[in-house]
C-alpha positions as CSV (number, residue, x, y, z in Angstrom):
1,X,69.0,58.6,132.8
2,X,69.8,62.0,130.5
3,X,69.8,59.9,127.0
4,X,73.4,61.4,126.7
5,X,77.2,59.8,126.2
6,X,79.7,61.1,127.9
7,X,83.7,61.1,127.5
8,X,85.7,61.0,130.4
9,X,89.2,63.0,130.7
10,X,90.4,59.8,133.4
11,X,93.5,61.4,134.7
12,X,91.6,65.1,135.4
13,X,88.5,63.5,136.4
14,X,86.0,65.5,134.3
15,X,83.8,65.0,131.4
16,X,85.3,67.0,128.0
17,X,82.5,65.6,125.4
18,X,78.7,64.9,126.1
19,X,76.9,63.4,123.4
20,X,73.2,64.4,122.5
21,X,70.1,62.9,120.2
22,X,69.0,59.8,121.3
23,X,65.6,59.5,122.7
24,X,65.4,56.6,125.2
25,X,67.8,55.4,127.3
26,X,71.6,54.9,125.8
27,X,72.8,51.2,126.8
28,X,76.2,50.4,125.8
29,X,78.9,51.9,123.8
30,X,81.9,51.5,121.7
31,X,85.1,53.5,120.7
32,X,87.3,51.9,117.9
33,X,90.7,50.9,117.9
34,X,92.2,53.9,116.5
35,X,89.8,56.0,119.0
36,X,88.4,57.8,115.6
37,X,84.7,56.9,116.4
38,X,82.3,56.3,118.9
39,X,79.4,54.0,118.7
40,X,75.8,54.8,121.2
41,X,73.1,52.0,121.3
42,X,70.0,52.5,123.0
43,X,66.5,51.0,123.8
44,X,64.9,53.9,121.0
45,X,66.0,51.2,118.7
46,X,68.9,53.5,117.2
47,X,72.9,53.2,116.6
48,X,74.7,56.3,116.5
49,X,77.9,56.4,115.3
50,X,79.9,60.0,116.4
51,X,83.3,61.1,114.9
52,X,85.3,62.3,118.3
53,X,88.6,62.7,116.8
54,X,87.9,65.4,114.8
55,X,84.5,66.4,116.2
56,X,83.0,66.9,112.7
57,X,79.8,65.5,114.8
58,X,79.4,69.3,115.8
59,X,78.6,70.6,112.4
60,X,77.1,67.6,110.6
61,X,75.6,65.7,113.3
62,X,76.1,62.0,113.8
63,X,75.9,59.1,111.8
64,X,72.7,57.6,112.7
65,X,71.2,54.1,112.0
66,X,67.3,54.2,113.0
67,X,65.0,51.1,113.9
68,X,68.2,49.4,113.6
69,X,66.8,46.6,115.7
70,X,63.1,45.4,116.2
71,X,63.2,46.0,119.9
72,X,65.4,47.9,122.4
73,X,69.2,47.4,121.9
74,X,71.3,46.3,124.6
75,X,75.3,45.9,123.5
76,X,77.5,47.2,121.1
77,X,81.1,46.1,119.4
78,X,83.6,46.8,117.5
79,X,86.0,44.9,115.2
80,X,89.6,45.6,116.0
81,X,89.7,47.1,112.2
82,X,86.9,49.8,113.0
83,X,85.5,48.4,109.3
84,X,82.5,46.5,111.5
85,X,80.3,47.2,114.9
86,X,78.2,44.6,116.3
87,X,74.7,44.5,118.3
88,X,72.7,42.5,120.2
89,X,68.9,43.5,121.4
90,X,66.0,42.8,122.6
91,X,64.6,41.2,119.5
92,X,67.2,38.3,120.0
93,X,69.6,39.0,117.3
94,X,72.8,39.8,116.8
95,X,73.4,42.2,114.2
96,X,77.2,42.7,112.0
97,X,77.2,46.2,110.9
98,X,79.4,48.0,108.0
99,X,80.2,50.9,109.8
100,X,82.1,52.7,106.6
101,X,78.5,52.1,104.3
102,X,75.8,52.2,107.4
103,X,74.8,48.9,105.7
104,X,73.8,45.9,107.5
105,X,76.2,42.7,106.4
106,X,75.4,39.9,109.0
107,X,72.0,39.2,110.8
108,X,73.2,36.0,113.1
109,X,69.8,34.0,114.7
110,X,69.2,31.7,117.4
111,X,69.0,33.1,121.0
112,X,65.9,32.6,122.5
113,X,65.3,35.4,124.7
114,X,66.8,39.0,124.9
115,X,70.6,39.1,123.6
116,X,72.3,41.0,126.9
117,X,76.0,41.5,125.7
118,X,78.0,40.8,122.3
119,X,82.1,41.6,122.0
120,X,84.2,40.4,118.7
121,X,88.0,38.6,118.6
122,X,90.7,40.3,118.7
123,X,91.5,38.5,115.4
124,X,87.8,39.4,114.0
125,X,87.0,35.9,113.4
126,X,84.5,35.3,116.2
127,X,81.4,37.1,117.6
128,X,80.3,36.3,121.5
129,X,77.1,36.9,122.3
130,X,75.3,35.9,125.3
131,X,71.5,36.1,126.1
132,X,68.7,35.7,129.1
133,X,68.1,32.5,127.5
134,X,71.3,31.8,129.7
135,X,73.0,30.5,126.4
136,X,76.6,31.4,125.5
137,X,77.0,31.4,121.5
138,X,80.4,31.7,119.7
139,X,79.5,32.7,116.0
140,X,82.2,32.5,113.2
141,X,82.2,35.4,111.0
142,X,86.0,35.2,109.4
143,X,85.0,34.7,106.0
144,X,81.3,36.7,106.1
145,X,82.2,38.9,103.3
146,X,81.8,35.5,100.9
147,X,78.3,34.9,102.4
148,X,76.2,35.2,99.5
149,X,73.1,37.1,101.3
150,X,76.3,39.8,102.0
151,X,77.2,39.9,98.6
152,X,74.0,40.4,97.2
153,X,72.9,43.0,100.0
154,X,76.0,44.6,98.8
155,X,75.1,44.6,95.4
156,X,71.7,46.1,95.9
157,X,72.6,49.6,97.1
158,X,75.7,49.5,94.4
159,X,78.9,48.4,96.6
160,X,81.1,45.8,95.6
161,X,83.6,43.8,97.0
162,X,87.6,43.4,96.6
163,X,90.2,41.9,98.1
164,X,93.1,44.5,99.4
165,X,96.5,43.9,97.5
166,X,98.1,44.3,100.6
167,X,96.7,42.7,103.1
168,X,94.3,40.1,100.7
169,X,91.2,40.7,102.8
170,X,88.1,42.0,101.2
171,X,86.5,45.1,101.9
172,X,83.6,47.0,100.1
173,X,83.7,50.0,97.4
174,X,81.4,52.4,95.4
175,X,81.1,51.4,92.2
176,X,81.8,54.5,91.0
177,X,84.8,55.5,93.0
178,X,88.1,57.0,91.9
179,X,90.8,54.6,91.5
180,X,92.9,56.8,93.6
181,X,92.9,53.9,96.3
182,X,94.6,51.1,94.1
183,X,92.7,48.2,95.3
184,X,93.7,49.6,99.0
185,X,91.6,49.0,101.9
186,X,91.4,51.7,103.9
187,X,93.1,50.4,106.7
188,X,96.1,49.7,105.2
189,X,96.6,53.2,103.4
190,X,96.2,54.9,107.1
191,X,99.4,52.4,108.0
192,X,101.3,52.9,104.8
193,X,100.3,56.7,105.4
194,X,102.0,56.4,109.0
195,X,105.0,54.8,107.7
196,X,105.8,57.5,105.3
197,X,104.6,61.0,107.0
198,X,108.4,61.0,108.0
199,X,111.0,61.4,105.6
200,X,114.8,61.7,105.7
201,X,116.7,64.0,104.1
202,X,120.2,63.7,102.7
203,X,121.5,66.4,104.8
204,X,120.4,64.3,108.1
205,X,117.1,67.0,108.9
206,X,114.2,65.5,108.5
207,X,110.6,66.8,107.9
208,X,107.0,65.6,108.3
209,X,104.8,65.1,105.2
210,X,101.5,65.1,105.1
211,X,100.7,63.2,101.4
212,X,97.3,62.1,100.7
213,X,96.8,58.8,101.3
């Protein structure tokens, strides 16, 4: 019981990245989809959120959420988007993060006792969250993002929310960003952005771009 994370090389059997700053012991963690982050939960009460794909973490330190919970917390989540984490604790809540803002969006009530383990759907439309109150609850979070207590939570420290013309789902934006995005979420200008870094040339060579998305 260091209060370190550590990554695992599986196929050489040895640790390449060990994870530093929390102050209690770290209970679960989390790596995203697209293995860009890597969520740490502990019973200090704190959520840590470390960039491992470029290891910016080195030089700026970790994103960190403190007191994120009123009591230890115990599990960790997250959406299959990366857009959203989710925790369970000690204080018997389960609590929908937006990872991109360090905002809470969702604060989901009604276990009884300590919540030991939460996971989303693969589709992000349900949260699982089970507790020592021996209850099993299946929450459904698909439309959240229309909830007014998110809108308005939102709307207190200046995001707002718009649908992506791509995809139609909503997702959240300064209000004083750039319009360099297009009404884009995020997610889907890292797939168009795959779809294009490869581009044929007449002459039957081709070559790698590497536009901004």
């Amino acid at each position: 019981m260091d209060y370190t994370a550590k990554v695992w090389d599986r196929k050489f059997k040895r640790n390449t990245i060990t994870l530093e700053g929390h102050t209690n012991i770290v209970s679960d963690s989390a790596c995203s989809s697209n293995e860009r982050r890597l969520a740490t939960v502990s019973w200090d009460k704190s959520i840590r959120l470390w960039d491992i794909s470029t290891g910016e973490y080195r030089s700026k330190g970790c994103e960190l959420l403190t007191k994120a919970h009123e009591g230890s917390i115990s599990s960790c989540d997250f959406s299959q988007d990366g857009c959203s984490l989710v925790t369970g604790g000690y204080d018997h809540q389960v609590l929908v993060w937006d990872v991109d803002n360090m905002v809470q969006k969702l604060r989901l009530q009604g276990h009884l006792d300590w919540v030991e383990d939460v996971c989303y759907s693969p589709d992000q439309k349900w949260i699982l969250s089970c507790g020592k109150d021996t209850t099993v609850r299946l929450w459904n979070v698909e439309n959240a993002e229309n909830i007014t207590m998110v809108k308005e939570s939102y709307k207190t420290i200046g995001l707002r929310l718009q649908n992506c013309v791509h995809c139609g789902k909503p997702f959240s934006s300064g209000r004083t960003d750039s319009q360099d995005g297009n009404g884009v979420c995020v997610f889907c200008r890292l797939q168009n952005k795959s779809k294009n870094q490869i581009e044929h040339l007449d002459d039957n060579t081709t070559v790698a771009t590497l536009d901004d998305i």
